[in-house]
N, C-alpha and C positions, 0 to 999 in steps of 0.2 A: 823483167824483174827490176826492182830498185836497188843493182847493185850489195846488197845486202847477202852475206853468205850462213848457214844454217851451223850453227857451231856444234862439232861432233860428239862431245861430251853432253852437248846438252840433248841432243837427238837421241845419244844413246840412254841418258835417265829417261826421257821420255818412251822410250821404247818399252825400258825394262818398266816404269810403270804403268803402263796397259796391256804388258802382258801380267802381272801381276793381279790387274782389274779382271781381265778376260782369267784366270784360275780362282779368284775367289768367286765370281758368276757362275765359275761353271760349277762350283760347290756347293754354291748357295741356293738355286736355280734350280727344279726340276727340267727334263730335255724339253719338253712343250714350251715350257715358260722360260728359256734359254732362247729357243727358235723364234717365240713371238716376241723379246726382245730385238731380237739379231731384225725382224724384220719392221719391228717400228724405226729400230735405227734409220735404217733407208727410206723412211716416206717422212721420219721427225727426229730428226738427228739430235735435239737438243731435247728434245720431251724423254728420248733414249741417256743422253747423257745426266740427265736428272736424277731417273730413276739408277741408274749406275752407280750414281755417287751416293744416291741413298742406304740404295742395298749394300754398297763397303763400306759408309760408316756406323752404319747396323751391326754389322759382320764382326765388325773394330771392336764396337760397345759388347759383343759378345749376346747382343737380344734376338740372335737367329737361333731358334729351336727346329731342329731336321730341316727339311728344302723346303723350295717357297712354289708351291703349285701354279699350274696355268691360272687357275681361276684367282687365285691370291695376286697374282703380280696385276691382272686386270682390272681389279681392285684398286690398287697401288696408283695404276696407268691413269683409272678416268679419279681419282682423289687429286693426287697433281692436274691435270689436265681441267678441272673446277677450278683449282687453284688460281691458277694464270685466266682463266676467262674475265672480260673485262665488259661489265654492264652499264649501260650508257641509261638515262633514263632522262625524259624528256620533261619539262615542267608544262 
């Protein structure tokens, strides 16, 4: 390590706001579309953290009407995932 220590107050906001992320997901979220988060997380931990942060300032803005289905959130998944593709084209 570089000598640098992890300040506990601030470990602990961090704490309480991801478990706060992981209760509004699991509200907003049907159980399939919860699970195939949980597991994009681990192959694309940033393509997960995306969609995360989507779905809770959605949630904020009050624009989530009932849960959000398996098929909805893969929706969601390849929308961002266009998003970020970067097209080279050749002259």
């Amino acid at each position: 390590m570089n000598g640098e220590s992890i300040d506990p107050e601030k470990f602990q906001q961090m704490k309480q706001i991801e478990e706060l992320k992981k209760q509004v997901l699991s509200s907003v979220l049907e159980r399939d579309a919860f699970e195939r988060l949980a597991r994009v997380r681990i192959v694309n931990p940033q393509l997960a953290g995306q969609i995360e942060l989507y779905l809770v300032q959605v949630y904020q803005a009050g624009q989530i009407k009932g849960k959000i289905s398996d098929e909805k959130l893969k929706g969601l998944l390849q929308m961002i995932s266009q998003k970020r593709e970067t097209k080279i084209k050749r002259a």
